[in-house]
C-alpha positions in Angstrom: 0.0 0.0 0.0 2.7 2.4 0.7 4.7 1.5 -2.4 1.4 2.3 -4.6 1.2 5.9 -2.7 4.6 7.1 -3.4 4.5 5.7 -7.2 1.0 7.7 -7.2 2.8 10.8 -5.6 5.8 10.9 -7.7 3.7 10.2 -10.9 1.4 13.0 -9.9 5.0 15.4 -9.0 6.0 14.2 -12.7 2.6 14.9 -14.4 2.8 18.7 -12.6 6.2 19.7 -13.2 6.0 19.0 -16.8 2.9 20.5 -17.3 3.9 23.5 -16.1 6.4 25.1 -18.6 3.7 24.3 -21.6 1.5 27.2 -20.1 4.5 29.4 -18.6 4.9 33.0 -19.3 8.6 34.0 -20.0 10.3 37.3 -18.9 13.8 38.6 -20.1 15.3 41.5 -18.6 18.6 43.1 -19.5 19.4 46.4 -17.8 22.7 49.0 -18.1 23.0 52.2 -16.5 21.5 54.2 -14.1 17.5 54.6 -13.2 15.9 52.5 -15.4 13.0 50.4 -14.7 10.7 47.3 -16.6 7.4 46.3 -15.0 3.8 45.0 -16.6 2.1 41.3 -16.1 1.4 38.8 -17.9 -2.3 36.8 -17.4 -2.7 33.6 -20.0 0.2 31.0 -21.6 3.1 31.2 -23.1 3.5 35.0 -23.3 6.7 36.0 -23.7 8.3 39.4 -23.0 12.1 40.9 -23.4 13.7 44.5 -22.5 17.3 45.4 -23.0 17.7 48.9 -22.1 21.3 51.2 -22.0 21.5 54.6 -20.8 19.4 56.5 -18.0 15.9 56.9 -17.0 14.3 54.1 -19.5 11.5 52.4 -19.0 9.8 49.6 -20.6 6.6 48.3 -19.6 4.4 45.4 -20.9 0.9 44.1 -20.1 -0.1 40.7 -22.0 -3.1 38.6 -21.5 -4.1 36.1 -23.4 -1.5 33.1 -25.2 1.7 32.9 -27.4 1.9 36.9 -27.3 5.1 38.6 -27.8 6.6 41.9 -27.0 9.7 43.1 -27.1 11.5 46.9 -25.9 14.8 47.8 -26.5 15.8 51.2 -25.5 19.4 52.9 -26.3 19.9 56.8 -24.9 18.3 58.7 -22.3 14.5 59.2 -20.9 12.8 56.8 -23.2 9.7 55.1 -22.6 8.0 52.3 -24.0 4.7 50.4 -23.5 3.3 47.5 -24.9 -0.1 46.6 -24.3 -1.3 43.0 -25.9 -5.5 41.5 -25.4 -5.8 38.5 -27.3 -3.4 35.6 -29.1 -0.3 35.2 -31.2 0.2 39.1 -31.1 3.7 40.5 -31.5 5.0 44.3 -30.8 8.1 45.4 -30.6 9.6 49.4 -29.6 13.5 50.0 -30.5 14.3 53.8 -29.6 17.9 55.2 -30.1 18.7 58.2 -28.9 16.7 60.7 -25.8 13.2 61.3 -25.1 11.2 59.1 -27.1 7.6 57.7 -26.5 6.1 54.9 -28.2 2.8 53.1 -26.9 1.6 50.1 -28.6 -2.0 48.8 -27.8 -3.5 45.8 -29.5 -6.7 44.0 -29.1 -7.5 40.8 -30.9 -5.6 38.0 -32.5 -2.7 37.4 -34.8 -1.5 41.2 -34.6 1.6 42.5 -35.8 3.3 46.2 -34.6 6.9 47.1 -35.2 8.8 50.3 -34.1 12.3 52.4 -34.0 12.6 55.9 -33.5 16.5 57.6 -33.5 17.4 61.1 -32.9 15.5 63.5 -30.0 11.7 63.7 -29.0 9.7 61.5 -31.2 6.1 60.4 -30.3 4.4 57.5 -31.4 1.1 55.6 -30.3 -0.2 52.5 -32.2 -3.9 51.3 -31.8 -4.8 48.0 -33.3 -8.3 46.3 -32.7 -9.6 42.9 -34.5 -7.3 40.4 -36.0 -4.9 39.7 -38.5 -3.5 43.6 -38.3 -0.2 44.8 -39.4 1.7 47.8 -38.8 5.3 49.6 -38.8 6.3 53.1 -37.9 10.0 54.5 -38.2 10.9 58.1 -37.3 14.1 59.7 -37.8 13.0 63.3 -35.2 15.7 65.7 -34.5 
């Protein structure tokens, strides 16, 4: 009797640990200099989010719910801040601003939605709104 209860909890253990990286979100963080910050959540499965900011001041934020979202913000330069907002499945969005004081908000709603970025030079503003499914869209800015 005891030999069937730890066969059943150790297949049970088994069963649970490998279940568990099929529905788990991944973060990637990679931070240099002074000030900067990365936050947001992540509600759903297999949501995956990565920041790589250099300079001072940055900060990247994403918010995903849903499954098999993507977003991605990397940041070069001084008081930049990016924010990715993702409601639905296999979205991807993506922020890359060189340079000082940029803004770029990307906000999509629905499934299979594609937003790109990059700003470079001083002071550019962007804001990308995507609702439904199937949705592509790319900005580049070269502000002074």
């Amino acid at each position: 009797m005891i030999r069937k209860l730890i066969i059943t909890a150790l297949t049970v253990s088994v069963i649970a640990a490998s279940a568990t990286p099929s529905m788990a979100n991944d973060i990637y963080i990679d931070q240099f200099g002074f000030g900067n910050a990365v936050g947001g959540g992540q509600a759903g499965w297999n949501n995956k989010f990565g920041a790589k900011q250099t300079g001072w001041w940055n900060t990247a934020i994403s918010q995903q719910n849903g499954g098999n979202n993507t977003s991605a913000i990397g940041q070069q330069g001084n008081n930049n801040y990016g924010d990715v907002w993702q409601n639905g499945w296999n979205n991807a969005g993506g922020v890359g601003q060189f340079g000082d004081n940029h803004n770029a908000i990307l906000t999509q709603d629905g499934n299979g939605n594609i937003a790109a970025g990059v700003q470079v030079g001083n002071g550019c503003n962007a804001n990308v709104v995507q609702h439904g499914s199937g949705n592509v869209s790319a900005f580049v800015q070269a502000c002074p």
